[in-house]
Biopython code that builds the backbone (N, CA, C, O; Angstrom):
import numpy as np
from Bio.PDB.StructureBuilder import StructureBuilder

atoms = [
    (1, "UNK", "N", (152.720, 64.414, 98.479)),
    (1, "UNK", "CA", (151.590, 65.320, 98.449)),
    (1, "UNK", "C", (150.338, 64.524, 98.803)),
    (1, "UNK", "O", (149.907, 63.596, 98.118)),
    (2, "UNK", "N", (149.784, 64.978, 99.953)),
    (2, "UNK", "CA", (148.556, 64.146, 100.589)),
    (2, "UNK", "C", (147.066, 64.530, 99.543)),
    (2, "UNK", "O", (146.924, 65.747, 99.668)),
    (3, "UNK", "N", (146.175, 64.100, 98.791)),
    (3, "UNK", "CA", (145.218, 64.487, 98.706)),
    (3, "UNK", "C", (143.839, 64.433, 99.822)),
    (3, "UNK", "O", (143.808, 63.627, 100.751)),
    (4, "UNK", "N", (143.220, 64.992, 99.670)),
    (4, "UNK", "CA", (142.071, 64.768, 100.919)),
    (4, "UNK", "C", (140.947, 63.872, 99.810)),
    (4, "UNK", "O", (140.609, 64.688, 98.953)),
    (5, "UNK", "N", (140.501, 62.973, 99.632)),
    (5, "UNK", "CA", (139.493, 62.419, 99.227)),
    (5, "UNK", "C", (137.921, 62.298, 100.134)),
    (5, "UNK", "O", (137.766, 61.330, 100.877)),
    (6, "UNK", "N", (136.840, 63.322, 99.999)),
    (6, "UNK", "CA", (135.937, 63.127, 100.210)),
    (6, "UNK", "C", (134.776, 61.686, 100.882)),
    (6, "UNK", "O", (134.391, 61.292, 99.781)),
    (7, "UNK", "N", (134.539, 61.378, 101.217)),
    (7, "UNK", "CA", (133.752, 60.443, 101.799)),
    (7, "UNK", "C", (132.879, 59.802, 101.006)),
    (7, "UNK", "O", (132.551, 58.626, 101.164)),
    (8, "UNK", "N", (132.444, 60.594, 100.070)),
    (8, "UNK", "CA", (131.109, 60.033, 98.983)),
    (8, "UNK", "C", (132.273, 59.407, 97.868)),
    (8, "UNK", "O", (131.899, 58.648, 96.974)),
    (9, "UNK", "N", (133.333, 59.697, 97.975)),
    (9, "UNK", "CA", (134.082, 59.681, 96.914)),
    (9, "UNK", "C", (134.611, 58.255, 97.151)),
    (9, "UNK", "O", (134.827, 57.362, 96.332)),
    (10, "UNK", "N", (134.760, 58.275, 98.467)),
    (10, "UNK", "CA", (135.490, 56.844, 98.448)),
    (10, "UNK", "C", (134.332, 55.478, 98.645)),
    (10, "UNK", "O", (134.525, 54.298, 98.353)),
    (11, "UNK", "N", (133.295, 56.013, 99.146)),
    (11, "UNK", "CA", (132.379, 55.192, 99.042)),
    (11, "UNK", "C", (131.764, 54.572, 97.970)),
    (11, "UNK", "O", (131.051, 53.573, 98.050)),
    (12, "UNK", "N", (132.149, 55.388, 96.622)),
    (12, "UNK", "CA", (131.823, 55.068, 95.495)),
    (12, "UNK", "C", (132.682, 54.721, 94.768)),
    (12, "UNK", "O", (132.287, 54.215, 93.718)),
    (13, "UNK", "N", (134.403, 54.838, 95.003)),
    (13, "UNK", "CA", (135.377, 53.572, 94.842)),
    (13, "UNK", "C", (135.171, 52.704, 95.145)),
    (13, "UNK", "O", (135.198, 51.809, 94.300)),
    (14, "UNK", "N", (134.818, 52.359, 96.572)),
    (14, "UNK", "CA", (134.619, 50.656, 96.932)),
    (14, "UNK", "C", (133.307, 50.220, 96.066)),
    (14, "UNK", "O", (133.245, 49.072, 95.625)),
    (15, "UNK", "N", (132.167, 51.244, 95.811)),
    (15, "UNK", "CA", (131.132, 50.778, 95.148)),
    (15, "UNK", "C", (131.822, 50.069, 93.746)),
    (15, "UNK", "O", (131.779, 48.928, 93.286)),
    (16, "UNK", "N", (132.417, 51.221, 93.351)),
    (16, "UNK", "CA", (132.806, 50.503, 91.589)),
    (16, "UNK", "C", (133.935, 49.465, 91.441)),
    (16, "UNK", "O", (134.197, 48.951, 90.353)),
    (17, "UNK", "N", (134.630, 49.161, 92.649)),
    (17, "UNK", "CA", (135.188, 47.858, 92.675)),
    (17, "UNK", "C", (134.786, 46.957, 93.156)),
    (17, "UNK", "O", (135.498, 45.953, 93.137)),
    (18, "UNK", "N", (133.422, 46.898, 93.826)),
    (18, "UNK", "CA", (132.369, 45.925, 93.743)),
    (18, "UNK", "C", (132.125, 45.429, 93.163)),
    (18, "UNK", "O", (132.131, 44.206, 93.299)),
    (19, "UNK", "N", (131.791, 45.955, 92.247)),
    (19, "UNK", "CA", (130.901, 45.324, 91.103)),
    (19, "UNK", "C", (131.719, 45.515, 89.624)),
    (19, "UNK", "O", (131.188, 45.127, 88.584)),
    (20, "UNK", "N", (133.216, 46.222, 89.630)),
    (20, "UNK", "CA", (133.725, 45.367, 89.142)),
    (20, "UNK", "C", (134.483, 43.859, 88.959)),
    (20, "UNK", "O", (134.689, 43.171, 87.959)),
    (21, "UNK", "N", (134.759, 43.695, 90.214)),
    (21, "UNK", "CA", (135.051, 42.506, 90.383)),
    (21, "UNK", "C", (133.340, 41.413, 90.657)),
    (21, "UNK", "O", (133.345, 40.186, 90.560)),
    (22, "UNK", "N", (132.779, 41.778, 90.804)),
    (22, "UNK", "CA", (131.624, 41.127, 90.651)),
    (22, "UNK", "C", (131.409, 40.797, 89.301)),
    (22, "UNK", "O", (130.941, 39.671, 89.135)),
    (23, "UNK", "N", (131.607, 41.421, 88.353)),
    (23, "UNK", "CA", (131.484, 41.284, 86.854)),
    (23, "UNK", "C", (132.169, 40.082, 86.105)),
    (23, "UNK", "O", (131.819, 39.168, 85.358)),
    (24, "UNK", "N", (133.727, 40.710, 86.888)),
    (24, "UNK", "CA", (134.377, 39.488, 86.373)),
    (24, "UNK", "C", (134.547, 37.947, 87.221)),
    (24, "UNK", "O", (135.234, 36.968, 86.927)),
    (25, "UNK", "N", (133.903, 38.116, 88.027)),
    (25, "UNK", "CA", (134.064, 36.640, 88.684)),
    (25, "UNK", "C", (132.785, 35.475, 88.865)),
    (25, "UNK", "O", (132.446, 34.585, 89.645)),
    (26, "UNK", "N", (132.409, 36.008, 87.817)),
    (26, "UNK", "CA", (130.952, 34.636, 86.936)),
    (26, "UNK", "C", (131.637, 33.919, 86.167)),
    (26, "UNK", "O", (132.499, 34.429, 85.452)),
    (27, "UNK", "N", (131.390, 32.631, 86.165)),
    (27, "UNK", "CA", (132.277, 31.443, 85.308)),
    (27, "UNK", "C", (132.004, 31.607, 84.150)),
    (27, "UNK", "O", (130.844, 31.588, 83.739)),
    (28, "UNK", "N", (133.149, 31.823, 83.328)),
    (28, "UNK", "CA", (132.886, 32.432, 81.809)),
    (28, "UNK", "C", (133.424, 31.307, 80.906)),
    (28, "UNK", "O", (134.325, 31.526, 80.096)),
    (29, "UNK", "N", (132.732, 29.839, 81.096)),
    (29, "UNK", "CA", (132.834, 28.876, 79.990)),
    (29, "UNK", "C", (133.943, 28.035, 80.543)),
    (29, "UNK", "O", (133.820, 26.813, 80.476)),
    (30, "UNK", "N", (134.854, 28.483, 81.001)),
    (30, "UNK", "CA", (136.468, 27.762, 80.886)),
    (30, "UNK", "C", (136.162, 25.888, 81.305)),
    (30, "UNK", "O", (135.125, 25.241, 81.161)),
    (31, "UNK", "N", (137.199, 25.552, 81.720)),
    (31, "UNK", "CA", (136.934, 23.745, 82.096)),
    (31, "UNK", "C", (136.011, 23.500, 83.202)),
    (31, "UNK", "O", (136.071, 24.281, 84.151)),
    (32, "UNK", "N", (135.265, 22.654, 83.229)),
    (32, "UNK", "CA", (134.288, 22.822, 83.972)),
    (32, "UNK", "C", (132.397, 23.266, 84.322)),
    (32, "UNK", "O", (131.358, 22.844, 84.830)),
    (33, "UNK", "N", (132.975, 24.333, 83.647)),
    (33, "UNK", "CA", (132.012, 24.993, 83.199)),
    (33, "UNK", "C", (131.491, 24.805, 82.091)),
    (33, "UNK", "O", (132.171, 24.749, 81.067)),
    (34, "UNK", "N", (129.483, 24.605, 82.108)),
    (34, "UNK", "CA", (128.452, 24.658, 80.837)),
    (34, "UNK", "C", (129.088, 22.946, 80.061)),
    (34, "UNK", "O", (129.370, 22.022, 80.824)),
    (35, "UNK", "N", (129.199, 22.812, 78.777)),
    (35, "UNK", "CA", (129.021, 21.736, 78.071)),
    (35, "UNK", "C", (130.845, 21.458, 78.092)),
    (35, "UNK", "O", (131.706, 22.248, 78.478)),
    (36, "UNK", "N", (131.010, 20.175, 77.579)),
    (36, "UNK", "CA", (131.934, 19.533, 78.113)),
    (36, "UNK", "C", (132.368, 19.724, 76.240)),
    (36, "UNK", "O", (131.630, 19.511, 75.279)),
    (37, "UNK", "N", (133.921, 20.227, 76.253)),
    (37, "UNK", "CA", (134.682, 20.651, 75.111)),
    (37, "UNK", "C", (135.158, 19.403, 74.373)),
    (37, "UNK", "O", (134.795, 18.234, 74.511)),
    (38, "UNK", "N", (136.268, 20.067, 73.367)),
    (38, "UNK", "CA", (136.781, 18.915, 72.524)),
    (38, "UNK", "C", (138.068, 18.188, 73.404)),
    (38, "UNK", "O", (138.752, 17.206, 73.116)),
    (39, "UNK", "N", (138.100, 19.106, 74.613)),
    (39, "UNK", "CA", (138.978, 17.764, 75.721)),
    (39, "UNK", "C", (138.921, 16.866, 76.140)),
    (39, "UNK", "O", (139.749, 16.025, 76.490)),
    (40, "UNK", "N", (137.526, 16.970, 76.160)),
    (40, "UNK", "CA", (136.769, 15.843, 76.896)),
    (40, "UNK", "C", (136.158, 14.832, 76.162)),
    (40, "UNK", "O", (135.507, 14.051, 76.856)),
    (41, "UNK", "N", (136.172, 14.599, 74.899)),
    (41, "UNK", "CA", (135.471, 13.889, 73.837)),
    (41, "UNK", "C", (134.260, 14.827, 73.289)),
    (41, "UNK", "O", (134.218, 14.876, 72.059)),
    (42, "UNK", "N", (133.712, 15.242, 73.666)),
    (42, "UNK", "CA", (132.226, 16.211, 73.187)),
    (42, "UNK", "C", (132.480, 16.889, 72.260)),
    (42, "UNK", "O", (133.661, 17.018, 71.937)),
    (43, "UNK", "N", (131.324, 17.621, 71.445)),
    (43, "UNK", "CA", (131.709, 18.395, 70.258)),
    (43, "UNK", "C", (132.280, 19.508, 70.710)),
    (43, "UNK", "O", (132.316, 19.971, 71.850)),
    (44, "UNK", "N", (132.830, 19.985, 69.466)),
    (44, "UNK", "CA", (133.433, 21.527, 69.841)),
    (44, "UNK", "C", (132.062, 22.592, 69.714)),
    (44, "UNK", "O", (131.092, 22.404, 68.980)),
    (45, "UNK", "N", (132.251, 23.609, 70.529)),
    (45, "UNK", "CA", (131.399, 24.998, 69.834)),
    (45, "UNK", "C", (132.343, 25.984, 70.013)),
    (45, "UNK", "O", (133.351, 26.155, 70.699)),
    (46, "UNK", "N", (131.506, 26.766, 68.926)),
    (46, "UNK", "CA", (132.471, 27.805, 68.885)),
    (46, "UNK", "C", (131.449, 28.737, 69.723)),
    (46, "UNK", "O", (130.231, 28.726, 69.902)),
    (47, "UNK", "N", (133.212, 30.069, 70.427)),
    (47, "UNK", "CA", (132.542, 30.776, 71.682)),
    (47, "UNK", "C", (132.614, 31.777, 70.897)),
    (47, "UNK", "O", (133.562, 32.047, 70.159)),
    (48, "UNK", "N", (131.156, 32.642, 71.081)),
    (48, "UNK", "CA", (131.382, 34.074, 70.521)),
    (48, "UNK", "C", (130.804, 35.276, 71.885)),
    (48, "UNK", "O", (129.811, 35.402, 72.603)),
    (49, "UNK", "N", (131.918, 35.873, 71.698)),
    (49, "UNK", "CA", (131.741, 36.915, 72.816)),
    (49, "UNK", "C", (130.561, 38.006, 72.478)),
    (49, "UNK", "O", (130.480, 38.752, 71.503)),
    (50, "UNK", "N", (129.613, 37.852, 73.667)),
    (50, "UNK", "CA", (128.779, 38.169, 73.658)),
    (50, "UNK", "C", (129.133, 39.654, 74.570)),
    (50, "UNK", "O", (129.638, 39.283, 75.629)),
    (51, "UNK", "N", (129.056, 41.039, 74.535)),
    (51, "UNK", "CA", (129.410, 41.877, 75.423)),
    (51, "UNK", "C", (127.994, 42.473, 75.877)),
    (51, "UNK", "O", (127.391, 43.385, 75.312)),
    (52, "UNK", "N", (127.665, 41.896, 76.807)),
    (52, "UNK", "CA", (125.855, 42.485, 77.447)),
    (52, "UNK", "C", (126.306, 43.047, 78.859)),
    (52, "UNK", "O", (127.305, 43.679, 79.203)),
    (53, "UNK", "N", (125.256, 42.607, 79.511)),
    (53, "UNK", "CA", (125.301, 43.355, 80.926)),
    (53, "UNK", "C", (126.719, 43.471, 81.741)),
    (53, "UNK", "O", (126.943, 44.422, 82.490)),
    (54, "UNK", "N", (127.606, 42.462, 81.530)),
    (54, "UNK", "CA", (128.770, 41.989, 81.994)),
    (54, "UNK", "C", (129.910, 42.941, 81.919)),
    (54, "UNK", "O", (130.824, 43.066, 82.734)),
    (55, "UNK", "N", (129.637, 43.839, 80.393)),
    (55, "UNK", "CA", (130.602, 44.526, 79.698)),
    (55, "UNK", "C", (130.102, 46.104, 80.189)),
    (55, "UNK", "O", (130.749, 47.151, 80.151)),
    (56, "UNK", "N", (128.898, 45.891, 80.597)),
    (56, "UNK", "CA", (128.378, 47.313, 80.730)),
    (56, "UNK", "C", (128.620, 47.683, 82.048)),
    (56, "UNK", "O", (129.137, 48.797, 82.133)),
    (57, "UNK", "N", (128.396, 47.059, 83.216)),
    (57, "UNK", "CA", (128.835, 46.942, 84.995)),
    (57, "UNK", "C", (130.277, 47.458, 84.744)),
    (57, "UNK", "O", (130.552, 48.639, 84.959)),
    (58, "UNK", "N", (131.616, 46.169, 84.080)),
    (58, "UNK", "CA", (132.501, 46.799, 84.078)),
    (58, "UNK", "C", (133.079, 48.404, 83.476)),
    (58, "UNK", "O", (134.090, 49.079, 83.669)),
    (59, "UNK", "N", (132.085, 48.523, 82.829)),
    (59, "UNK", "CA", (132.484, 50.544, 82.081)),
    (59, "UNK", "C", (132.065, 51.065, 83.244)),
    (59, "UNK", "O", (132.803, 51.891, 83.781)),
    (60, "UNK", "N", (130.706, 50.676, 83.936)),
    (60, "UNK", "CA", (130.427, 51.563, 84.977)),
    (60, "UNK", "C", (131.636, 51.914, 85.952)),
    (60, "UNK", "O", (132.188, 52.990, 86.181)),
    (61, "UNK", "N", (131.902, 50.356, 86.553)),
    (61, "UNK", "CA", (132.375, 50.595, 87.168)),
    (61, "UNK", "C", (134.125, 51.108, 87.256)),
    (61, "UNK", "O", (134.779, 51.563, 88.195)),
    (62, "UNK", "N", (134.446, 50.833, 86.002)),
    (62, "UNK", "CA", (135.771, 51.614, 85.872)),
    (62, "UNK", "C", (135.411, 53.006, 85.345)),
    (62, "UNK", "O", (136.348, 53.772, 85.118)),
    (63, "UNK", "N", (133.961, 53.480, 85.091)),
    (63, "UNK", "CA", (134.087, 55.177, 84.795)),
    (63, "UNK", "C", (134.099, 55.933, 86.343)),
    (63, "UNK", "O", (134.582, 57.045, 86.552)),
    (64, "UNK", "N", (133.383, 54.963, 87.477)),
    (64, "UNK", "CA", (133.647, 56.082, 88.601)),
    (64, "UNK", "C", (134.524, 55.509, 89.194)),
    (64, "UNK", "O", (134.278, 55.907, 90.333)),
    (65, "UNK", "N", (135.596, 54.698, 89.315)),
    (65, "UNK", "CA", (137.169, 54.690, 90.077)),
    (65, "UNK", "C", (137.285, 55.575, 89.180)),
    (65, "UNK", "O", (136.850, 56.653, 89.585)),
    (66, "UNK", "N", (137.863, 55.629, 87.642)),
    (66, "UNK", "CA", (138.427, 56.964, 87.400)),
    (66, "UNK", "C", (137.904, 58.323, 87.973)),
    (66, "UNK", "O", (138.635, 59.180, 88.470)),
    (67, "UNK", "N", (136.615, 58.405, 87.847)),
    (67, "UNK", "CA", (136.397, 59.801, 88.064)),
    (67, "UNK", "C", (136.640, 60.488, 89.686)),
    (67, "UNK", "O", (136.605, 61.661, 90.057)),
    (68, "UNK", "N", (136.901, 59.186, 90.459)),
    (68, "UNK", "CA", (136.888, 59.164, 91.639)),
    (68, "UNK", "C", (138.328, 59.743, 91.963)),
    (68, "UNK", "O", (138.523, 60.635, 92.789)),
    (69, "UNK", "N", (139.680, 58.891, 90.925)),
    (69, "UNK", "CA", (140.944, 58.747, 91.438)),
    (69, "UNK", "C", (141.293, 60.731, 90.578)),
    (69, "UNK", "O", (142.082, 61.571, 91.012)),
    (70, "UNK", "N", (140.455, 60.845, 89.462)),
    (70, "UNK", "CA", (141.135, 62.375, 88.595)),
    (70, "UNK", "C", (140.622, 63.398, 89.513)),
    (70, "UNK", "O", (139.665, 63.100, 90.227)),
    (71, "UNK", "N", (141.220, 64.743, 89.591)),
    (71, "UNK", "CA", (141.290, 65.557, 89.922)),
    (71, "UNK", "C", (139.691, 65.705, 88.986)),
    (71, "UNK", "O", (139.163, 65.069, 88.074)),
    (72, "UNK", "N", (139.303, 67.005, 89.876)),
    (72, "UNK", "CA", (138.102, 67.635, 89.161)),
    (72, "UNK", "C", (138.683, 69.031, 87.910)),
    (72, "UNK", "O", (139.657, 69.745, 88.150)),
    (73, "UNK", "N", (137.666, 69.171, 86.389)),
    (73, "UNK", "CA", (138.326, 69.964, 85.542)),
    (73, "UNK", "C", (138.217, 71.401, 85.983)),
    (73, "UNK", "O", (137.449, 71.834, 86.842)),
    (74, "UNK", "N", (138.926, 71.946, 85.409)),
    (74, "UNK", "CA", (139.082, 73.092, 85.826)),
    (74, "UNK", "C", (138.372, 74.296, 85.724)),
    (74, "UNK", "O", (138.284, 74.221, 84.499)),
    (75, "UNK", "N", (137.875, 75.193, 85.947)),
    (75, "UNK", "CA", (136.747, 76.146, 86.116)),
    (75, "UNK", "C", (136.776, 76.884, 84.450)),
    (75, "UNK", "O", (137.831, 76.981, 83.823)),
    (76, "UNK", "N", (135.703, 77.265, 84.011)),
    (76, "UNK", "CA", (136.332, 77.757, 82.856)),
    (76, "UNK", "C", (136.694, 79.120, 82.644)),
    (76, "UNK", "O", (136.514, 79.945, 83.539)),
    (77, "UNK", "N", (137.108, 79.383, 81.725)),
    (77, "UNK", "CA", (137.802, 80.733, 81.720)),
    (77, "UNK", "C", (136.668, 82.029, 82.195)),
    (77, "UNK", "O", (135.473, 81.812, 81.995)),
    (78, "UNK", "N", (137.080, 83.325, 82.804)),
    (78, "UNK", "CA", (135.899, 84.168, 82.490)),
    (78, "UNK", "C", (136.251, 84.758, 81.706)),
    (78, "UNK", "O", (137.454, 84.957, 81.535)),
    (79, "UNK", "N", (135.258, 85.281, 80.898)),
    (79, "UNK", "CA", (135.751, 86.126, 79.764)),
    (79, "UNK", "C", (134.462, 87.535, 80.231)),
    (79, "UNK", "O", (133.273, 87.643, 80.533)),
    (80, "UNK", "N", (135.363, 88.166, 80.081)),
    (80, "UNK", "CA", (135.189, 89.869, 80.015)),
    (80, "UNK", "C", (134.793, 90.307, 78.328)),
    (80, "UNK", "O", (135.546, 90.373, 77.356)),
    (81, "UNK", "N", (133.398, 90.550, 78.425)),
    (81, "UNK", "CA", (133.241, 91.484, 76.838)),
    (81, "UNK", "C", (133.318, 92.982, 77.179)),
    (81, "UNK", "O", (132.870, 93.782, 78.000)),
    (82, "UNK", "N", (134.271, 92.921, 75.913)),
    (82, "UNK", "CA", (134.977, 94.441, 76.305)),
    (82, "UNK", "C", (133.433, 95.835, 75.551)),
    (82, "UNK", "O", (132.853, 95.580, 74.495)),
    (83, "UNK", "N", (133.218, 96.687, 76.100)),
    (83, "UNK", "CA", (132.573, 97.583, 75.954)),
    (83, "UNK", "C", (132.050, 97.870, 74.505)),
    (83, "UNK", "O", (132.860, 97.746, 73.586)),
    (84, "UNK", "N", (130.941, 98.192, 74.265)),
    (84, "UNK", "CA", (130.787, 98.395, 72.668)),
    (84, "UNK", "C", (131.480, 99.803, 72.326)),
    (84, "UNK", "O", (131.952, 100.387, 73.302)),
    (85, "UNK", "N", (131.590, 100.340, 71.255)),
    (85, "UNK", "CA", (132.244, 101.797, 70.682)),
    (85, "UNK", "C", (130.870, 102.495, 70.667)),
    (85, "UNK", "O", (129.864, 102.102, 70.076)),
    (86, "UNK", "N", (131.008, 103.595, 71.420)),
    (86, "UNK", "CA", (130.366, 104.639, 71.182)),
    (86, "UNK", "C", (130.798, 106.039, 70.964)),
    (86, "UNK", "O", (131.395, 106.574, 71.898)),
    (87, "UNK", "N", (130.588, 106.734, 69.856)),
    (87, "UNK", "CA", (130.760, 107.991, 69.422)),
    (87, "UNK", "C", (129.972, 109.187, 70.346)),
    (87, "UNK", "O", (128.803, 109.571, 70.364)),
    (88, "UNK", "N", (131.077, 109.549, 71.033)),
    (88, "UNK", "CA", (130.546, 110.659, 71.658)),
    (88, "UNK", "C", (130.981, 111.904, 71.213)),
    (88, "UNK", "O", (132.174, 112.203, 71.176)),
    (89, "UNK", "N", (129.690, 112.966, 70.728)),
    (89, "UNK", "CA", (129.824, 114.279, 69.318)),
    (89, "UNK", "C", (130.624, 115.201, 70.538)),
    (89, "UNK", "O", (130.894, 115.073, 71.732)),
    (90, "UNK", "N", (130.831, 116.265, 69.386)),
    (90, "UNK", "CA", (131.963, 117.223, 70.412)),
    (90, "UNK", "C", (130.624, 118.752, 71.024)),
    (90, "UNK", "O", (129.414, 118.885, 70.835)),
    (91, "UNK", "N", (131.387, 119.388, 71.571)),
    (91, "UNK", "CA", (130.571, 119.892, 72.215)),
    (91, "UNK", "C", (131.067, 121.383, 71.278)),
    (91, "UNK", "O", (132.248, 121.521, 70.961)),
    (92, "UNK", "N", (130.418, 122.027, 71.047)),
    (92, "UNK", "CA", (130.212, 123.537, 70.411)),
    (92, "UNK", "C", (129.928, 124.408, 70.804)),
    (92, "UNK", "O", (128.748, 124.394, 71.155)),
    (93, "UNK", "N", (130.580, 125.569, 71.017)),
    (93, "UNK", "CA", (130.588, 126.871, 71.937)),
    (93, "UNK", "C", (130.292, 128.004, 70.371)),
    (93, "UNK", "O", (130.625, 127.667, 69.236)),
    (94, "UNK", "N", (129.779, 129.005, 70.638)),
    (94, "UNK", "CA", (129.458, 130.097, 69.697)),
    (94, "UNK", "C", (129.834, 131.512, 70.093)),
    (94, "UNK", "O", (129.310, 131.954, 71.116)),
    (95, "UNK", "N", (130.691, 132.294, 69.399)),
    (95, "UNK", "CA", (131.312, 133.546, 69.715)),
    (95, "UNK", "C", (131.081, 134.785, 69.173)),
    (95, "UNK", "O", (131.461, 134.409, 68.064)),
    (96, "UNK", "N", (130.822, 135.811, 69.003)),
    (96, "UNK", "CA", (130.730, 136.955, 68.278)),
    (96, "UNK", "C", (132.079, 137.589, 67.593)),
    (96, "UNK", "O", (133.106, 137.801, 68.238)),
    (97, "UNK", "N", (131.978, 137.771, 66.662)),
    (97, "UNK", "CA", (133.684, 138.097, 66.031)),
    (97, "UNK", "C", (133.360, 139.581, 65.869)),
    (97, "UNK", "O", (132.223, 140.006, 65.665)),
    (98, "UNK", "N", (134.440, 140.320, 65.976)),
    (98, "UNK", "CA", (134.511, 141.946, 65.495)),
    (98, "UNK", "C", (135.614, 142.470, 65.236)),
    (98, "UNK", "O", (136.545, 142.481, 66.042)),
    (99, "UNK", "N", (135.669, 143.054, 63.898)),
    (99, "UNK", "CA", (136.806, 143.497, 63.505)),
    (99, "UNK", "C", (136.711, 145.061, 63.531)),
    (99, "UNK", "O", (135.777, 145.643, 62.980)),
    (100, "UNK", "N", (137.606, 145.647, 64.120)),
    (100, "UNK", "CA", (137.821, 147.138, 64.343)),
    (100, "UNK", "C", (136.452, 147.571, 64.987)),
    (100, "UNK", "O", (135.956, 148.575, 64.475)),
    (101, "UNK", "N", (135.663, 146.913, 66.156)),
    (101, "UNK", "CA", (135.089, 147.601, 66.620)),
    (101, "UNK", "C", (133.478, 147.246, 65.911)),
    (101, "UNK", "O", (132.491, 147.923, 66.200)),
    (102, "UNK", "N", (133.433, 146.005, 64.897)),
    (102, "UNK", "CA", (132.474, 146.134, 64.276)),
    (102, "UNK", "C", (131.944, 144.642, 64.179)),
    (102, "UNK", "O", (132.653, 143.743, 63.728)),
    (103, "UNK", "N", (130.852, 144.469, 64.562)),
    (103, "UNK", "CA", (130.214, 143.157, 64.485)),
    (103, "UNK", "C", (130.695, 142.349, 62.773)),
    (103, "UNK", "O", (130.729, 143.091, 61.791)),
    (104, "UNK", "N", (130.893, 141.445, 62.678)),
    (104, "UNK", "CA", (131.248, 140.664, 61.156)),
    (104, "UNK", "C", (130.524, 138.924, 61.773)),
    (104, "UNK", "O", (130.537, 137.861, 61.154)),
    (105, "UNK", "N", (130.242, 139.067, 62.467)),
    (105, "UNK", "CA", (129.738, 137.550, 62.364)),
    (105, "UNK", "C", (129.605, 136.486, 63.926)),
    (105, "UNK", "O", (129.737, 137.060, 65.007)),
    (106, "UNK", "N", (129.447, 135.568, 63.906)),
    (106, "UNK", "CA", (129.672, 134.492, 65.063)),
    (106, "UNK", "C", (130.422, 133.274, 64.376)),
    (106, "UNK", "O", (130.317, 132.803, 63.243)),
    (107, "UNK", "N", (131.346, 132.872, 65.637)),
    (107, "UNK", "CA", (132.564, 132.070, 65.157)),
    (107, "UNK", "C", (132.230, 130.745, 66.242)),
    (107, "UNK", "O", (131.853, 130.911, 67.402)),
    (108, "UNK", "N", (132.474, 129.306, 65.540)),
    (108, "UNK", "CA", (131.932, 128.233, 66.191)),
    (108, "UNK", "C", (133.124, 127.345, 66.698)),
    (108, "UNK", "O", (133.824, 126.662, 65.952)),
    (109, "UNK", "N", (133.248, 127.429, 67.887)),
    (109, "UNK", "CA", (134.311, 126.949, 68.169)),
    (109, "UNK", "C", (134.185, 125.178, 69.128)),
    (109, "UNK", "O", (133.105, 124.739, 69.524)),
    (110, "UNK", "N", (134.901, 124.787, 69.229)),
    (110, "UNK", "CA", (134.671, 123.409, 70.448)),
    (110, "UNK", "C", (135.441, 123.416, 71.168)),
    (110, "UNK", "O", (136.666, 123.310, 71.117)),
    (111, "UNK", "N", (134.332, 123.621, 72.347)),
    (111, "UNK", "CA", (134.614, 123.096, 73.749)),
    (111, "UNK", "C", (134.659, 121.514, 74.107)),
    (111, "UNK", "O", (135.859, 121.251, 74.184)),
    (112, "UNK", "N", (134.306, 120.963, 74.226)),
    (112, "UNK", "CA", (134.920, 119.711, 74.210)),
    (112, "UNK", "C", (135.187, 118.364, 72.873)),
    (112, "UNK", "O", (134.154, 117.865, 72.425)),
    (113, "UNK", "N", (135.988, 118.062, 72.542)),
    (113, "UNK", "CA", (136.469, 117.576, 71.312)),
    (113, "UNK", "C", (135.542, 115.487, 71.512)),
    (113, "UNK", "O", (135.605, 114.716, 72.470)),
    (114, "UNK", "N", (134.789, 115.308, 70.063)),
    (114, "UNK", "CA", (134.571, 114.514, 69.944)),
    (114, "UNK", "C", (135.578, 112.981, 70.488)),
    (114, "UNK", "O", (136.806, 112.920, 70.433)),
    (115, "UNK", "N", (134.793, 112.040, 70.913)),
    (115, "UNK", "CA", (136.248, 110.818, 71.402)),
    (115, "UNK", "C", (135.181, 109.285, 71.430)),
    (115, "UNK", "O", (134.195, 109.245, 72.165)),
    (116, "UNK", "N", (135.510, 108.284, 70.660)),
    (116, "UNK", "CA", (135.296, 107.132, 71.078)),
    (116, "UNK", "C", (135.398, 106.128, 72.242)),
    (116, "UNK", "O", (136.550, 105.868, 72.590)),
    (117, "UNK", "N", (134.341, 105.486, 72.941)),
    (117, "UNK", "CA", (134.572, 105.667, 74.705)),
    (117, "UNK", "C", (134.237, 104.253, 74.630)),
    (117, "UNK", "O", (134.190, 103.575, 75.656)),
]
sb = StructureBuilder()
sb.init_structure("model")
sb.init_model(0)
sb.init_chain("A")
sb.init_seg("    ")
for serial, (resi, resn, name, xyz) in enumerate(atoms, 1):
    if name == "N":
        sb.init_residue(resn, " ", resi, " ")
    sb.init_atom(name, np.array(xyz, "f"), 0.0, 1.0, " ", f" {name:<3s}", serial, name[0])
structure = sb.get_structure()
């Protein structure tokens, strides 16, 4: 499976392996290097790791090879809010009633029946 990698993308791989390997290839004490150890007759010191600029280049530069080599995340969900409830009243029609010919009243009937929408 071929990916297509972008141009800015790879330009900023070679950037962050620049300067990660730039990070790590300053002489960091070993033989040779700075004051002369207990190999050599001289006193000992003790080395304490100091993590400054050195430690910070390398996060850089291993946060954009990763971000460079991962896929991008994924879109987020859409979410649909579903409609609020509304009570819609029923509709009321009015009739005249008559029994044997004789007015007795008006009768209330519905025409269209109440419904939550």
């Amino acid at each position: 499976m071929e990916r297509k990698v972008s141009r800015m993308k790879k330009t900023l791989l070679v950037l962050a392996a620049a300067l990660s390997l730039a990070a790590f290839a300053r002489p960091h004490g070993g033989p040779g290097f700075g004051r002369p150890g207990p190999w050599r007759g001289g006193p000992h010191y003790h080395h304490h790791h100091h993590h400054g600029a050195g430690a910070f280049w390398t996060g850089v530069g291993v946060g954009l090879v990763g971000s460079a080599l991962l896929p991008p995340p994924p879109p987020p969900p859409v979410v649909v809010a579903a409609p609020a409830a509304v009570w819609v009243p029923p509709v009321y029609g009015e009739r005249p009633v008559y029994r044997a010919g004789i007015w007795v009243g008006t009768e209330r009937y519905v025409i269209t029946p109440g419904y939550w929408r």
